[in-house]
N, C-alpha and C positions, 0 to 999 in steps of 0.2 A: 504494500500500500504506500501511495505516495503522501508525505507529510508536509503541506505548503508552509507550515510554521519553518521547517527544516531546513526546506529547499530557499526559500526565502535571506536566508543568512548570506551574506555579503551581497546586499541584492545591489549593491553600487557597479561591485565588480561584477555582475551575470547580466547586468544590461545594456554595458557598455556594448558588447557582439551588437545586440538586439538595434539599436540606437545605428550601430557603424554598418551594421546591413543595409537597412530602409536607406540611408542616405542615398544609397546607388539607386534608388525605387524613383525614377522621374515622372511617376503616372502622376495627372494633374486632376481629374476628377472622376475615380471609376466607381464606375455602378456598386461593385462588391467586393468587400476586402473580407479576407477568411485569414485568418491565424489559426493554423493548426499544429495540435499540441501547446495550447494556449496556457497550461499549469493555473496559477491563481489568477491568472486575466487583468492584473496589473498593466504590464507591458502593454496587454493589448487594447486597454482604455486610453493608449496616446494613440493608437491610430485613429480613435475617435477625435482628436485634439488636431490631427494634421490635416485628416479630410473627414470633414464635420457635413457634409453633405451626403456622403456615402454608406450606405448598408453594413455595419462591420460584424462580422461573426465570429467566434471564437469559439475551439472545439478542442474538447479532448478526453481520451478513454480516461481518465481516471475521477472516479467521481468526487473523492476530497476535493479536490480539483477545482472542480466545475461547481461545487456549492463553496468554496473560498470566493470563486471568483461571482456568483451568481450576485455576492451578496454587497459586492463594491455598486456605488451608485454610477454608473455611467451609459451611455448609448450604445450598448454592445450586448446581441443576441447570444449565449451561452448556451451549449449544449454538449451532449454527449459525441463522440466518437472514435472512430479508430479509424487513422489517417489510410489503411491498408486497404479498406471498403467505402476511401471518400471519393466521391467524384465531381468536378463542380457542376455551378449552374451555369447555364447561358449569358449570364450577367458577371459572372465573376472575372475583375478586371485585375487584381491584386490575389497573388497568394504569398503568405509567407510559415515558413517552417525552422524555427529558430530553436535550435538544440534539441532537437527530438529523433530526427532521421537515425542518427544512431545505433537507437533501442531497436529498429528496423530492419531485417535482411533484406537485401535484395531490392534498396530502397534507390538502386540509379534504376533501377527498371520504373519504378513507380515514380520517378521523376519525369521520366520518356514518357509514360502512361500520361501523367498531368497534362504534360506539355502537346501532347495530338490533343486532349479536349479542350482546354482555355481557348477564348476565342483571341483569334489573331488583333495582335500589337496587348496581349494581357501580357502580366510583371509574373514571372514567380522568383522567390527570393528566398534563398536556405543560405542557414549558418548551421555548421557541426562543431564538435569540439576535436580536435585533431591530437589531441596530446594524450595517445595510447599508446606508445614508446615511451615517454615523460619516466622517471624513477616513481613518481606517486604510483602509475600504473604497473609497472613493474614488480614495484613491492609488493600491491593487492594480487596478483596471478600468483608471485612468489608464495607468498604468505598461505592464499589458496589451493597453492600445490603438495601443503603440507598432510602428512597423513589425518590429522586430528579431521579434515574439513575438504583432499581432494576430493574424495566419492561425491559430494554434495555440490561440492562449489566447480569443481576444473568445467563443465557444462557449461556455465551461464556467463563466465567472462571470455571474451574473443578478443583477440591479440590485435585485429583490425578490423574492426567495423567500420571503418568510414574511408575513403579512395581519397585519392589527392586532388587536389584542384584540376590538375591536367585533365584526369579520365573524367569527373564531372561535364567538367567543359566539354569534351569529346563528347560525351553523348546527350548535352543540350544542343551541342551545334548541326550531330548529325539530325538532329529532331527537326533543326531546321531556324534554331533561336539564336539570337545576339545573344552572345553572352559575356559577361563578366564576371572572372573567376581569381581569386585572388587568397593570403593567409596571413594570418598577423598569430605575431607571438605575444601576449602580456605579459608584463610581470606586475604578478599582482606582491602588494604589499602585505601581508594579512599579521595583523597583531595580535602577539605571542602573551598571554598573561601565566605568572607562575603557577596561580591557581586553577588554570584552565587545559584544557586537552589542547595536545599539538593543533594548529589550524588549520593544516593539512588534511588533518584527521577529520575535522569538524566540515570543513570543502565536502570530500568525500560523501561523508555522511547523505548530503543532500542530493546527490544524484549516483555516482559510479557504485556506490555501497549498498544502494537502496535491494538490488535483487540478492545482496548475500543477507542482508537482513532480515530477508523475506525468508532465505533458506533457513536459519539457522533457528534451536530453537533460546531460549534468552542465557543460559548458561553460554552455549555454543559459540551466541553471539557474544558474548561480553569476551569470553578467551582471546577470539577470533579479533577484535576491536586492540587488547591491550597489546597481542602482537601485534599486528597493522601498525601502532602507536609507537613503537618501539623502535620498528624499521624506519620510518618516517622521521621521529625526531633524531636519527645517524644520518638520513640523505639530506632534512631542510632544517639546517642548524640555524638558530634561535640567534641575530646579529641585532645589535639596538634596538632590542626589543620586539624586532619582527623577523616574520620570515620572507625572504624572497621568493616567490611563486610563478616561475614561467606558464607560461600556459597556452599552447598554441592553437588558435581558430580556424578554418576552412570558412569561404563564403564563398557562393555563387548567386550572383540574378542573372537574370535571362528574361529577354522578353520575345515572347512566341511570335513566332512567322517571320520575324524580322531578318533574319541571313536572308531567307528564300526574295523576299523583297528587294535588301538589298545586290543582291546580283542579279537581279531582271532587268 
């Protein structure tokens, strides 16, 4: 289960992607904007704020979710779904998928899928998080390839879930879209308190750790956590107070039909 209190922590640092995506997003006034895998529907109440004319919908399987966000006061339709079985409408001029693709196998296929329905000159715009090489990710495989917790855990973390920008791009372009594919690394700042858990750990917590949490049952989990912790505070040592946190993002927009246009 997803926990928007959780996921929520450093939400400075989780919005900036969100933020440095759309900026590539030039559509001036489209019919329908859809955020999918909208989490708490924070984020997705400034697309209300950008185009305030526009239909904005915000969808995502997980229902904490979608009752966090149901419950913010703004002009945004909230619902259920699973981006796997989404299809748009005829009107939908804006997509956007900001750190969710991921959790998805097989999700450049289901971008090629997007990209034949959206009607020609629509936006779709994804951001992943690309730092599954990183030492943080590293650790969690390592840690979960331990006996106490491989049987349970080696299944549900994959060493790449997400392609590079290049194959992205390839297969927006072969689709027939302009695209814009690009990756930035952060380094996030995050502060370190004595009486607190590493904040690597605490990062984690809110997204990459959420399915071993799911596995494990709370003993399991707490073992499973104090190693994790362990390894973490030896790779992101504690310097003035903080730690330094690289973190590298994947972004692509594309806007459909447009290659095919421009070379007619």
């Amino acid at each position: 289960m997803w926990d928007p209190t959780t996921y929520l922590r450093y939400g400075d640092e989780r919005s900036r992607p969100f933020h440095d995506l759309l900026a590539r997003v030039a559509a001036d006034r489209p019919r329908t904007v859809v955020d999918l895998g909208c989490g708490p529907g924070t984020l997705t109440a400034t697309l209300a704020d950008r185009w305030p004319d526009s239909r904005i919908v915000g969808l995502d399987s997980a229902p904490e979710m979608i009752a966090r966000a149901a419950a913010l006061d703004a002009p945004v339709t909230f619902g259920l779904a699973d981006v796997r079985d989404w299809h748009p409408e005829p009107s939908t001029d804006v997509v956007v998928s900001n750190a969710v693709l991921q959790w998805v196998p097989g999700h450049r296929e289901l971008l090629t899928r997007w990209a034949g329905e959206l009607p020609t000159g629509a936006w779709l715009a994804m951001q992943v998080p690309g730092n599954f090489d990183a030492p943080s990710h590293r650790a969690l495989r390592e840690v979960a390839g331990r006996p106490p917790w491989q049987a349970e855990l080696a299944p549900l973390l994959r060493a790449a879930p997400v392609a590079d920008p290049v194959d992205y791009a390839e297969s927006l372009a072969t689709a027939g879209c302009a695209v814009d594919a690009w990756e930035t690394t952060y380094v996030h700042l995050l502060p370190a308190r004595p009486d607190a858990d590493h904040p690597v750990l605490t990062w984690l917590e809110g997204t990459a750790l959420r399915p071993v949490r799911a596995a494990l049952d709370a003993a399991g989990w707490s073992a499973f956590r104090a190693a994790l912790g362990v390894r973490l505070t030896e790779l992101y040592p504690v310097r003035q107070g903080q730690v330094y946190f690289p973190f590298r993002r994947i972004f692509v927009v594309a806007r459909v039909g447009a290659r095919a246009q421009e070379s007619s």
